[in-house]
C-alpha positions in Angstrom: 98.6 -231.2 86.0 96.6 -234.3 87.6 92.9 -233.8 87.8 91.9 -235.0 91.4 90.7 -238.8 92.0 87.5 -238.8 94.1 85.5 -242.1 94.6 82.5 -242.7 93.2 81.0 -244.2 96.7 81.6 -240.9 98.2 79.2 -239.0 95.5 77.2 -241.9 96.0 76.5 -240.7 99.9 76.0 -236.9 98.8 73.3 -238.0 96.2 71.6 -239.8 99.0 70.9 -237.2 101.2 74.2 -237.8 103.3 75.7 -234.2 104.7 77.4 -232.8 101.8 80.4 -232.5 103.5 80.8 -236.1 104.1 80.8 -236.4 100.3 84.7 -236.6 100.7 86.6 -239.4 101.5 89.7 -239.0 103.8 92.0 -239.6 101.1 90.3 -237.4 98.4 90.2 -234.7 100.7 94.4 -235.0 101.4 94.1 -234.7 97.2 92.4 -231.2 97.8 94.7 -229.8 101.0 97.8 -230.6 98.4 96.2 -228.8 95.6 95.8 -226.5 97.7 99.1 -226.2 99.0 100.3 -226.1 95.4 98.0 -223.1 94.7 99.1 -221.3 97.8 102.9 -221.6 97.1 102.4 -219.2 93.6 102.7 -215.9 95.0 99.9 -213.5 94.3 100.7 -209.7 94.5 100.0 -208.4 91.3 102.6 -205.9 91.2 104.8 -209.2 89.8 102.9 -209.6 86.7 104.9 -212.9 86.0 104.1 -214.4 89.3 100.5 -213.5 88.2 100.6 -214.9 85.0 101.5 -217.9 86.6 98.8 -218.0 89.0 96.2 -217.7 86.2 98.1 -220.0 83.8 97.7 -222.5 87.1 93.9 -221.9 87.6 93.8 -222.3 82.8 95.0 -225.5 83.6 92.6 -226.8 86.4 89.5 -225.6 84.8 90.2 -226.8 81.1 91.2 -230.0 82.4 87.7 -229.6 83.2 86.3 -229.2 80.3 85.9 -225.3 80.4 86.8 -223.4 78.1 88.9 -219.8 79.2 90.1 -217.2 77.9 91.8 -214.3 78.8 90.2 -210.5 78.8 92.5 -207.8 78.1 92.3 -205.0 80.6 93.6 -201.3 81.5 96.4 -203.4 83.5 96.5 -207.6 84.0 94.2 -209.7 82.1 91.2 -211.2 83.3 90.9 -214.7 83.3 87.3 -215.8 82.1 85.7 -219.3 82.4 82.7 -220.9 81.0 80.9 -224.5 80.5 77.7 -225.0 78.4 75.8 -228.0 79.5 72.1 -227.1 78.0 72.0 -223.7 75.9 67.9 -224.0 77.7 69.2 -224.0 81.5 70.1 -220.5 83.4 73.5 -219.1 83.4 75.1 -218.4 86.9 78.1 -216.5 86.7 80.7 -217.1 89.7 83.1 -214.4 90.9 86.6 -215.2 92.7 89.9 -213.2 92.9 93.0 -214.5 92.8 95.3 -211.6 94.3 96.3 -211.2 97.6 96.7 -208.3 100.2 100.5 -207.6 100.9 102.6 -208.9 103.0 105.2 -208.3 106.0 107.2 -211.4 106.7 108.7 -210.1 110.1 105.3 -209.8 111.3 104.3 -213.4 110.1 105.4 -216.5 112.3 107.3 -218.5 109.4 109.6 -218.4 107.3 107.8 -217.8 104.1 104.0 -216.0 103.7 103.9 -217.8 100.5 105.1 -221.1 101.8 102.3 -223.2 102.9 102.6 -224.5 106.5 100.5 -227.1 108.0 99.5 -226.2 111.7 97.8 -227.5 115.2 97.2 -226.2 118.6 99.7 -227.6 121.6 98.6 -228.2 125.0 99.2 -223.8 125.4 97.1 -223.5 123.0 99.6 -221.9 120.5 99.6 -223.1 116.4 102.7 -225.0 116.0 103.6 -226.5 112.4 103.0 -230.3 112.2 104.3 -232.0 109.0 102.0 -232.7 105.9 102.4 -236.4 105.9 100.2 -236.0 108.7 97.4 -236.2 106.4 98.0 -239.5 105.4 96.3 -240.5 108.9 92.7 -239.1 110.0 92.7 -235.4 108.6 91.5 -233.2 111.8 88.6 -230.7 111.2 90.9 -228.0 113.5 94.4 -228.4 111.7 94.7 -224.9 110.1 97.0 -223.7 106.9 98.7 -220.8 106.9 99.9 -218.9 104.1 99.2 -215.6 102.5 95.7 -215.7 100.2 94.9 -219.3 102.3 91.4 -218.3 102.9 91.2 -214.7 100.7 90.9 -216.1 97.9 92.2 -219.1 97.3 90.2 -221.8 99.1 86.6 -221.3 97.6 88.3 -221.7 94.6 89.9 -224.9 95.5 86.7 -226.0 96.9 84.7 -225.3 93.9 87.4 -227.4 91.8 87.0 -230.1 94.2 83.2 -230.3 93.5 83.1 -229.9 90.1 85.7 -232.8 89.9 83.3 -234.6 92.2 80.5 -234.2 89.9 82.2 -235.1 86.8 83.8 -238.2 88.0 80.2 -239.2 88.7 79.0 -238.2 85.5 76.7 -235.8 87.0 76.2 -232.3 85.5 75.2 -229.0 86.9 71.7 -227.8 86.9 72.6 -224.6 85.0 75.3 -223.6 82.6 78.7 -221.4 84.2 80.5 -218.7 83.8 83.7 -217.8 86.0 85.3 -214.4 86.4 88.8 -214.5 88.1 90.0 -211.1 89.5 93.2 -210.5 89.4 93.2 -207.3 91.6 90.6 -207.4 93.8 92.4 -206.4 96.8 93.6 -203.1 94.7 90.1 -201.9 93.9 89.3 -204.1 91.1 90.6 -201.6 88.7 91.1 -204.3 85.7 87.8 -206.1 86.1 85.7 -202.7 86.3 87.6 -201.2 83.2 86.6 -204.2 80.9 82.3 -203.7 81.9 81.7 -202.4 78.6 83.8 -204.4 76.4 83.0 -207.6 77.9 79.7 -206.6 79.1 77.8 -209.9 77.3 80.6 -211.9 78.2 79.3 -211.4 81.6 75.8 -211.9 81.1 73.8 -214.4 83.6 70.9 -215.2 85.1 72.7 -214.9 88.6 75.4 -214.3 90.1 77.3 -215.5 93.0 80.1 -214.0 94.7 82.6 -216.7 96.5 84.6 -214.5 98.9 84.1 -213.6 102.3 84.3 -215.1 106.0 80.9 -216.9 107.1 79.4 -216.9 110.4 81.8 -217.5 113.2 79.7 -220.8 114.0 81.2 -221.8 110.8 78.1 -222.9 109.9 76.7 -222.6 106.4 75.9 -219.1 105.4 74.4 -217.1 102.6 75.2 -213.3 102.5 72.4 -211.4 100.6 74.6 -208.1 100.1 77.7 -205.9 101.5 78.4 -202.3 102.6 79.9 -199.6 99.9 83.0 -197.3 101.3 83.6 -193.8 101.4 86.6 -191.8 102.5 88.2 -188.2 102.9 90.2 -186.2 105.2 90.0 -183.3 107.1 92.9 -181.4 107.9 93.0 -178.4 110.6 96.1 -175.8 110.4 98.2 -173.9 113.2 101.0 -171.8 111.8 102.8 -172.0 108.8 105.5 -174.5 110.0 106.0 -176.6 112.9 107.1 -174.4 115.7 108.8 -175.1 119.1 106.5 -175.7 122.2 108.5 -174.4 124.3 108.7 -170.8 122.6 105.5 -170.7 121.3 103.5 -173.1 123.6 100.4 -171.2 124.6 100.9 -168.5 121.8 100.6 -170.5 118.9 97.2 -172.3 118.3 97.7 -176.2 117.9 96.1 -177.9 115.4 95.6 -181.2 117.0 93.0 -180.1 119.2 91.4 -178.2 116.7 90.6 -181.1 114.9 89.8 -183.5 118.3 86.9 -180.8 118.9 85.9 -181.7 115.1 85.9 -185.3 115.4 84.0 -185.0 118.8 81.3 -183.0 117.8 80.7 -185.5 115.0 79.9 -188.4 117.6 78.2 -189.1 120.8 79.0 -190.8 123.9 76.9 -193.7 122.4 78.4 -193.8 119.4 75.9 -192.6 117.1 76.6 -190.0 114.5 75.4 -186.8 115.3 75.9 -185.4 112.1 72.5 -183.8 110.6 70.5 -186.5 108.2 73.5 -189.3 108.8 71.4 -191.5 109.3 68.5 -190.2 106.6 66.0 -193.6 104.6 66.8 -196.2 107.3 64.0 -197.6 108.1 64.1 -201.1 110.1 60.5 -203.4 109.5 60.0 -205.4 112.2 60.2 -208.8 109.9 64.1 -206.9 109.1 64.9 -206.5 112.5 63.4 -210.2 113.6 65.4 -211.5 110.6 68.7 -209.3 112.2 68.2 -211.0 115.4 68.1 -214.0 114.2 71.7 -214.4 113.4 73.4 -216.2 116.4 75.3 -213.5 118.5 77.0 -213.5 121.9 77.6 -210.1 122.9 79.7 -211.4 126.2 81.9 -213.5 124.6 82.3 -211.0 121.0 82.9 -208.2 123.6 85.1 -210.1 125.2 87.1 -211.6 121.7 87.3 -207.8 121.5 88.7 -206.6 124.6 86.4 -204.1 124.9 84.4 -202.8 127.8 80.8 -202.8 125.8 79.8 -201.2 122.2 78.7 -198.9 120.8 74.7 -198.1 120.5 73.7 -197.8 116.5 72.1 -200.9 116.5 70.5 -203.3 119.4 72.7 -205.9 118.2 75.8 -206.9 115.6 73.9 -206.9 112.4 71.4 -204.1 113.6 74.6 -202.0 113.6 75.5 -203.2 110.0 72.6 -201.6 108.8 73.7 -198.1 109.5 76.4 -196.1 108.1 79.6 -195.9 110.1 81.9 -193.2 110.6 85.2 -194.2 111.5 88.5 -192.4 112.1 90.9 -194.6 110.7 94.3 -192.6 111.3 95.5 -189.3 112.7 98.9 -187.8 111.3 100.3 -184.4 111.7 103.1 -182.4 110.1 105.7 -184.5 112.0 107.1 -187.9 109.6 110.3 -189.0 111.1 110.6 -191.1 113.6 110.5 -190.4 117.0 109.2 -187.6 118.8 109.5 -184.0 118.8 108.7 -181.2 120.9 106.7 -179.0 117.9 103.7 -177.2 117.5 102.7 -179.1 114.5 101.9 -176.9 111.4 98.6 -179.2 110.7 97.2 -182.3 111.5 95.1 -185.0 109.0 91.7 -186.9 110.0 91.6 -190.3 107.6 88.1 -190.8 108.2 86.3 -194.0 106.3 82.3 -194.6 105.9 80.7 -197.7 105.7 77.8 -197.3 103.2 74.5 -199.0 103.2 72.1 -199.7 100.2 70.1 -196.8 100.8 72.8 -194.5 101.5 75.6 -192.9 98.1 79.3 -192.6 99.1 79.3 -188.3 97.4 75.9 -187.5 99.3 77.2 -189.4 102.9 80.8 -187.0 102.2 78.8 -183.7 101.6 76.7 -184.3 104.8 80.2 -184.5 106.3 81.6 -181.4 104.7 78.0 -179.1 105.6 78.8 -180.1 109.3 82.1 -178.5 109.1 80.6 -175.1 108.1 78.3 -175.7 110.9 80.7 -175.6 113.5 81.9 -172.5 111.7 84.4 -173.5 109.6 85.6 -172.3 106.2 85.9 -175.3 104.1 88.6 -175.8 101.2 88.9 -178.4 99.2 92.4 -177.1 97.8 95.4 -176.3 100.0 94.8 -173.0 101.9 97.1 -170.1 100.9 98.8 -167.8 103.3 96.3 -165.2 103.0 93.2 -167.6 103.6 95.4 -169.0 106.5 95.2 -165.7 108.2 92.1 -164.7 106.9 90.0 -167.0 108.8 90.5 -168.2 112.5 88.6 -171.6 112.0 89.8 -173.5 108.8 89.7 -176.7 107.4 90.8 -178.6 104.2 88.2 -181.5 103.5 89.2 -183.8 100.8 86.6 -186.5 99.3 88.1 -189.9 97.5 86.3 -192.2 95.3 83.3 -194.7 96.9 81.9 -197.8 95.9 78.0 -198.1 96.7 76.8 -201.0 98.7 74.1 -203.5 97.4 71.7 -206.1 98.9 69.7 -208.3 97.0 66.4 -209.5 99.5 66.7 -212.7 101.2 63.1 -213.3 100.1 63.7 -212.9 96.7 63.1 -216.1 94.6 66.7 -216.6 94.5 67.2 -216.1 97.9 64.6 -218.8 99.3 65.7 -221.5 96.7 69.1 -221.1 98.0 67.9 -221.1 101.4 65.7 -224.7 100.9 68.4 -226.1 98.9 71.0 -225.8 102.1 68.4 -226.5 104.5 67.4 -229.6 102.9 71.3 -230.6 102.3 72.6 -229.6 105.8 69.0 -230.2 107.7 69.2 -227.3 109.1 68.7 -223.4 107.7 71.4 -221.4 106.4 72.5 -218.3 108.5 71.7 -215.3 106.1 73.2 -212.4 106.8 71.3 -209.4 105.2 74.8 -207.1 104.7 78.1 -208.1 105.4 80.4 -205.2 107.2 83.4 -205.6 104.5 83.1 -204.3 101.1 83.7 -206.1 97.9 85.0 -203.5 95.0 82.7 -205.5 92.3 79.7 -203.5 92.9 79.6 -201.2 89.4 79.7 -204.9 87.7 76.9 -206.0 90.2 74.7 -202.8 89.3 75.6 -203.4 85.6 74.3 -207.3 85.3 71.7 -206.0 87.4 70.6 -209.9 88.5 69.8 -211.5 91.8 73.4 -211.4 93.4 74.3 -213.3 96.5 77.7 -213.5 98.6 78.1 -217.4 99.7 81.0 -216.8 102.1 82.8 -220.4 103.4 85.9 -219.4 105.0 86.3 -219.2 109.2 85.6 -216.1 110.4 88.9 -216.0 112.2 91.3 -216.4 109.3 93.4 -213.1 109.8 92.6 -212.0 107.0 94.5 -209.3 105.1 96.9 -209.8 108.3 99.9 -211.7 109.5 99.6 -215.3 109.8 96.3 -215.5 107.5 94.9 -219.1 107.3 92.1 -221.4 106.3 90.4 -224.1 109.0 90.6 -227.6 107.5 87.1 -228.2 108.6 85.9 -225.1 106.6 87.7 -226.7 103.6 86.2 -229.5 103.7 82.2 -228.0 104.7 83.0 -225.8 101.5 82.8 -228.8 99.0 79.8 -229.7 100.3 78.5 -226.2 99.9 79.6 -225.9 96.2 78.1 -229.2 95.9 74.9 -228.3 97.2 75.0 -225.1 95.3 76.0 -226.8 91.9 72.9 -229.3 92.0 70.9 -226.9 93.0 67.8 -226.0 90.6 67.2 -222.1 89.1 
């Protein structure tokens, strides 16, 4: 593999208190998007363990040619690949997290050919993303030009703009102001179940003095953002029963009880018109300051126009605004099945019918306690609760009955935007940018990592560079050219920036 040629005039202008994004010169930057591209066309599911192998043999190449030295850790299923550079045994350690797997993919629903194909993209005069071709970045590269490909912006960019910057720096000859570590994930979008089996055996590998998670959208300004902690997740179902197997509606319509509406009366009396949980102690710690809720509404938000980007009437009432409503626990219904799998439609009385109901966590809420306030509601409404399927006799034993079923969580985490970590970070981007950082206090999503956050137990921070609107996990994901190219600059600010 080439390393990438960047000029030493364009470090120059970062060093001098240009904008760090400007560090990159039009044709250094084309060297970046075609890494990038390169990167994108190795496919990333990591049920192909070859493919995967390749992706981290790719991402071994680019960082040794660095100068780092990697390894990789064995795990309970694919190996993680682990990073690290010494520059002075006295500086901090910062220890950088990215994945490298990818959510799955449905290539009818994408439109190209090939998810993991790499196409190059602009708006027409309809305002519709239409492939241009890639020598088009051998003119002026536009900020709005989009790729798409699976993994685009999840995961792969933030890596690709951290290679770019650490390239920069080393063809200037300038080092980092604290040593690294890296930790690449290789399933990440499957729960993290390698990286979290490997905390104990590699615990010291992992040691640092911070930690910085690259992953995530970042404000939909797209303008620099730090993200000081995330929401945990929760789920379990709740399953109401008619008879013993589907029956006909027109024999036993109004004879034989349906479960369906059953469980709509459940789900009902768990919410209110507003929105807001009715369940008893939901909401139970959550205490807003008035310095947290001025800091909340400080992030730029348009109701209108999100409402609108929405296509909904207005929202709900948890929180006065989009972060305020962050800071609460959700509870969200996120499918309804019955007994009924074919296709189609039948005129049945289902046999049962299934609530897949997901909580959002917050730092001072636990995913088990959040489920058993859950399952105590459903004896409140007079319910016998199972956790096991009911029998026949229990079936006829009691007239209201419910099966609730709890899964694992993961806890959410915040680290204080006032922290000492926190306001370096903040100076260093305002100074860089001239203008503060948006810091989000929690983002909505959920990273899987948070067991190995809890177990470093050091200032943690999310520094999210990808467009909000990237699709992610969905069809037709993609990265914004102009968020490439802002993301150097971030890394760069972030690299030089003093612990």
């Amino acid at each position: 593999m080439k390393k990438i040629s960047f000029t030493v005039l364009s470090l120059l202008s970062f060093i001098l208190f240009a904008q760090p994004h400007d560090a990159v010169t039009n044709e250094d930057f084309k060297k970046t998007i075609l890494l990038h591209k390169a990167f994108l066309s190795i496919p990333n599911l990591p049920e192909n363990r070859d493919l995967m192998s390749e992706n981290i043999l790719w991402e071994t190449q680019q960082f040794e040619n660095l100068n780092f030295s990697t390894r990789p850790l064995a795990s309970e299923t694919l190996p993680i690949l682990f990073a690290e550079k010494v520059y002075d045994p006295a500086l901090k350690t910062v220890l950088f997290y990215f994945h490298i797997d990818g959510q799955p993919v449905n290539p009818e629903a994408w439109d190209q050919e090939d998810p993991f194909l790499p196409v190059l993209k602009a708006k027409d005069q309809k305002g519709l993303w239409r492939p241009i071709a890639w020598d088009r970045l051998n003119g002026v590269i536009d900020d709005e030009w989009r790729i798409f490909a699976r993994a685009a912006a999840d995961d792969k960019a933030p890596i690709i703009m951290f290679l770019a910057a650490l390239q920069l720096l080393e063809n200037k000859g300038v080092t980092p102001n604290f040593n690294i570590k890296i930790i690449f994930d290789p399933e990440e979008e499957y729960g993290s179940k390698a990286l979290l089996s490997t905390l104990d055996r590699y615990k010291k590998h992992y040691a640092s003095d911070y930690f910085v998670v690259m992953d995530g959208p970042a404000h939909n300004s797209n303008k620099p953002t730090l993200t000081f902690g995330c929401r945990g997740i929760a789920s379990c179902s709740i399953t109401t029963y008619g008879a013993n197997a589907p029956q006909h509606s027109g024999h036993y319509g109004n004879y034989v009880p349906n479960p369906v509406f059953s469980l709509a009366k459940l789900l009902s009396s768990m919410k209110d018109d507003q929105g807001k949980v009715l369940i008893k102690d939901y909401y139970k710690g959550i205490e807003l300051t008035a310095d947290a809720q001025n800091l909340l509404a400080s992030v730029p938000f348009d109701s209108i126009q999100l409402n609108k980007d929405l296509g909904i009437y207005t929202s709900e009432e948890v929180g006065r605004n989009y972060q305020e409503s962050l800071q609460y626990p959700s509870l969200n219904v996120r499918q309804i099945g019955t007994s009924w799998k074919g296709k189609g439609l039948k005129t049945v009385i289902p046999e049962y019918a299934t609530a897949y109901i997901d909580v959002r966590l917050v730092p001072e809420t636990e995913g088990p306690i959040q489920l058993l306030k859950i399952k105590k509601h459903l004896v409140q409404q007079g319910y016998f609760v199972t956790d096991n399927e009911p029998s026949v006799a229990e079936r006829q034993l009691y007239s209201k009955l419910v099966k609730f079923t709890a899964a694992h969580s993961v806890n959410a985490f915040r680290t204080h935007p006032d922290s000492a970590f926190g306001k370096k970070l903040s100076a260093e981007f305002t100074e860089k940018f001239n203008e503060a950082p948006i810091v989000i206090p929690l983002m909505g999503g959920t990273v899987p990592i948070v067991p190995l956050i809890n177990a470093l137990d050091v200032p943690t921070v999310i520094i999210p560079m990808v467009n909000m609107d990237n699709n992610q996990h969905s069809a037709n994901e993609n990265i914004r050219i102009g968020n490439l190219r802002q993301g150097i600059g971030i890394c760069l600010t972030l690299l030089q920036s003093k612990f």
